[in-house]
DOKELO-762082 format. One record per residue: residue in three letters; residue number from 1; x, y, z of N, C-alpha, C in turn. Coordinates in nm, 2 decimals. Layout:
REM residues N
aa:i:npx:npy:npz:capx:capy:capz:cpx:cpy:cpz
ala:NUM:X:Y:Z:X:Y:Z:X:Y:Z
...
END
This chain:
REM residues 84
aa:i:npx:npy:npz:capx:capy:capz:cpx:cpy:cpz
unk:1:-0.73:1.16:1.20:-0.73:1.07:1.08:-0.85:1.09:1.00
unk:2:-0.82:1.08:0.87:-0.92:1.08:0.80:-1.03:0.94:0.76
unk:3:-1.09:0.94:0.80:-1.16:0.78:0.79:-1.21:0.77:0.67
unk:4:-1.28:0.88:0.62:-1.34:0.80:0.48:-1.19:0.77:0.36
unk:5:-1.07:0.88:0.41:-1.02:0.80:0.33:-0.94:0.72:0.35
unk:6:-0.92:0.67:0.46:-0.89:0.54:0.53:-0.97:0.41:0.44
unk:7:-1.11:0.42:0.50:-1.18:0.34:0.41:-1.18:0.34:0.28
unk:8:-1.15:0.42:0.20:-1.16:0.41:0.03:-0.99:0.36:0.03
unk:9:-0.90:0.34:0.09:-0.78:0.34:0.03:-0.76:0.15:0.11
unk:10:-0.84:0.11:0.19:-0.89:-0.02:0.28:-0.97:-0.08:0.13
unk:11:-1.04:-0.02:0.05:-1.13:-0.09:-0.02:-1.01:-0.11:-0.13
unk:12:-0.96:-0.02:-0.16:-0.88:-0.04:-0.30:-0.73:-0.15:-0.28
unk:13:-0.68:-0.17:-0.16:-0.64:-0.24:-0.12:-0.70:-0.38:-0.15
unk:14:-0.80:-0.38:-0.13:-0.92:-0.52:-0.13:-0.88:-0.59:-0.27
unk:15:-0.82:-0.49:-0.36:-0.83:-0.55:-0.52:-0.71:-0.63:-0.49
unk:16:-0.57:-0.56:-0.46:-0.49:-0.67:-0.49:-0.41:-0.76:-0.40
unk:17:-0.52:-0.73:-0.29:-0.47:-0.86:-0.18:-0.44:-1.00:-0.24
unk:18:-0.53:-1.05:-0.34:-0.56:-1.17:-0.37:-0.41:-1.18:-0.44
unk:19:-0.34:-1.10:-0.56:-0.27:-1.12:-0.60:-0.11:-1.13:-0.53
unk:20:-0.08:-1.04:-0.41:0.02:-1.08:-0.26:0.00:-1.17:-0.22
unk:21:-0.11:-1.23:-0.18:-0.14:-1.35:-0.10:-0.11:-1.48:-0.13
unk:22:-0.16:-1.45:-0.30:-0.08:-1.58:-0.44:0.05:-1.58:-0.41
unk:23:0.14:-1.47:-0.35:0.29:-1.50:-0.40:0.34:-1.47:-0.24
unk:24:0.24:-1.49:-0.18:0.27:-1.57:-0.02:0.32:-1.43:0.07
unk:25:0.25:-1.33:0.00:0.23:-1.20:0.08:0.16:-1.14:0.11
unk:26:0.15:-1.03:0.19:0.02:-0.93:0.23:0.05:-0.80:0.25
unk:27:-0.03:-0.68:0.27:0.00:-0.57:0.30:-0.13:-0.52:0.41
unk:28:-0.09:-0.44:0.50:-0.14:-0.38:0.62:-0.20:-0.23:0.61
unk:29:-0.30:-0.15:0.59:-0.30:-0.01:0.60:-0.27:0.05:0.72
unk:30:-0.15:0.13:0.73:-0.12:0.14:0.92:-0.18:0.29:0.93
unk:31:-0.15:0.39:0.86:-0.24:0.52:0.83:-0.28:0.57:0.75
unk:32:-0.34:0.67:0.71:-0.36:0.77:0.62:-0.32:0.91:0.68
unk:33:-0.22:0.98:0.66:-0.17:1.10:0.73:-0.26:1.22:0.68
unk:34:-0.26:1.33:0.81:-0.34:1.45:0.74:-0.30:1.50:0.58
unk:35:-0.19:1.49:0.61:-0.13:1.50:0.44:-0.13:1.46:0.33
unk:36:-0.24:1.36:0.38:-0.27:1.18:0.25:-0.16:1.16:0.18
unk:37:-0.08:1.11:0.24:0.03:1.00:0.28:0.00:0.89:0.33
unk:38:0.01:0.79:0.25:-0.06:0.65:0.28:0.09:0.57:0.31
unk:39:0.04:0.51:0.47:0.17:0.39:0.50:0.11:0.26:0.56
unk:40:0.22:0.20:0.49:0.13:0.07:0.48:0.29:0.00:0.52
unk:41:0.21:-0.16:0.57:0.31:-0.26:0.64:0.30:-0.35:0.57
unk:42:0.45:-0.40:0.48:0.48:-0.53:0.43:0.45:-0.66:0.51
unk:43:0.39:-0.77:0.47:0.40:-0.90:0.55:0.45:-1.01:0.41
unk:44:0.52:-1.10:0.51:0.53:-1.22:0.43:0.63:-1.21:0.30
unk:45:0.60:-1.30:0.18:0.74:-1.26:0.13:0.76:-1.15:0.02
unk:46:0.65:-1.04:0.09:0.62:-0.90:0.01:0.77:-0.81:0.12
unk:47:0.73:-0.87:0.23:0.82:-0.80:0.30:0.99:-0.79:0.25
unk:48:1.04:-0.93:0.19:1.15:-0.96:0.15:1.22:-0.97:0.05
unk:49:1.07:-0.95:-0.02:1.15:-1.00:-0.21:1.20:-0.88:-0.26
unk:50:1.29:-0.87:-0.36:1.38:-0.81:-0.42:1.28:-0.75:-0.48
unk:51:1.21:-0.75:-0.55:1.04:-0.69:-0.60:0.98:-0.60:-0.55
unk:52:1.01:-0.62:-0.40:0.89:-0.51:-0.32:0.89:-0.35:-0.37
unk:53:0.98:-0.36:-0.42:0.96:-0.20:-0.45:0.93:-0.21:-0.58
unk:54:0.92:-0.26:-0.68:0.82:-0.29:-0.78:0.68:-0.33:-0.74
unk:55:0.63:-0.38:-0.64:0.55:-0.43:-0.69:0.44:-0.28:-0.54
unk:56:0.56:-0.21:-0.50:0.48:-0.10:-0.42:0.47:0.00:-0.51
unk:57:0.50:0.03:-0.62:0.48:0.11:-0.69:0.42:0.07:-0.82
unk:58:0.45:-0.02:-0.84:0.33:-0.06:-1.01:0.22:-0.12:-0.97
unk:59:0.21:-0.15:-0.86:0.06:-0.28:-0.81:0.03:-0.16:-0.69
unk:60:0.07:-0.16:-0.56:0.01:-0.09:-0.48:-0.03:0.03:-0.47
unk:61:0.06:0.10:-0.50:0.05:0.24:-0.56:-0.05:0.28:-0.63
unk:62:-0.04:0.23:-0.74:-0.10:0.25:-0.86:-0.26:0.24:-0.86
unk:63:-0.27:0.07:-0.75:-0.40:0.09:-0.72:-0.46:0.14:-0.64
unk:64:-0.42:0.20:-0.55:-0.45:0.30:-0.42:-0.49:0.47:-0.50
unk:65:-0.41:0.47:-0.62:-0.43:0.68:-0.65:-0.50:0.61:-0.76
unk:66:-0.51:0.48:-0.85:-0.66:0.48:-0.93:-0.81:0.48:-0.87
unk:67:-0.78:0.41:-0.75:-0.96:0.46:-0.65:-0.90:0.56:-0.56
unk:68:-0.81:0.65:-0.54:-0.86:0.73:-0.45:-0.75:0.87:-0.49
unk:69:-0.80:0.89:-0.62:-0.66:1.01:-0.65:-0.65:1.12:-0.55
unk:70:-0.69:1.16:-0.43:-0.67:1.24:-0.32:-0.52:1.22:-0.28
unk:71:-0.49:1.10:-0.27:-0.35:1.06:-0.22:-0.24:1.05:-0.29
unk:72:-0.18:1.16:-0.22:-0.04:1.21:-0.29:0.08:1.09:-0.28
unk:73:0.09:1.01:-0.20:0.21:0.90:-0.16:0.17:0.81:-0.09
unk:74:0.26:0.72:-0.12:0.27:0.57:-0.06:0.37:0.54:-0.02
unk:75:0.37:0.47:0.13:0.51:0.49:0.19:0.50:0.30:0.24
unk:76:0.60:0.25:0.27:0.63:0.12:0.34:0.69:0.13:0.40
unk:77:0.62:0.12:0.55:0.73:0.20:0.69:0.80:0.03:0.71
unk:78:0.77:-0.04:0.67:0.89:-0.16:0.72:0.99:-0.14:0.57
unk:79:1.02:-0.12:0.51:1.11:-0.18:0.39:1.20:-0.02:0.37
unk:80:1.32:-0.05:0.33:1.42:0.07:0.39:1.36:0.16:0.21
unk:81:1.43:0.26:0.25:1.38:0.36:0.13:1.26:0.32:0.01
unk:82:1.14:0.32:0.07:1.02:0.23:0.03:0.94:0.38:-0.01
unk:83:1.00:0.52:0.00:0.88:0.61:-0.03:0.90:0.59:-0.21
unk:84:0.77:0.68:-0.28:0.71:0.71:-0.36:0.67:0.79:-0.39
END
């Protein structure tokens, strides 16, 4: 695993926890793959809303390759067809 970008893609995360947490959700960093492929775990009602896939690609996404353009994708191993 790659740790430093484990930790840069853990910090950029950090921005929009506050804004899931408002709408009674969270998200998990589970790895960073050699391939920088970033998968991450839905909680709460990020896991369930009709949204999630908006809001993993215009909010998470988005903030994860603006601090760490190394990372080619974003994946949501709990939510069915969640790649990017």
């Amino acid at each position: 695993m790659n740790t430093d970008l484990f930790i840069q893609v853990e910090e950029a995360l950090k921005q929009i926890r506050p804004y899931l947490e408002a709408d009674g959700g969270n998200v998990s960093l589970v790895e960073v793959t050699p391939d920088k492929i970033v998968r991450l775990e839905l909680h709460g009602a990020c896991k369930s809303c009709s949204m999630s896939m908006m809001t993993m690609k215009a909010g998470i996404e988005e903030t994860i390759r603006r601090s760490v353009p190394e990372i080619l994708s974003v994946e949501a191993i709990n939510v069915p067809a969640a790649t990017f």
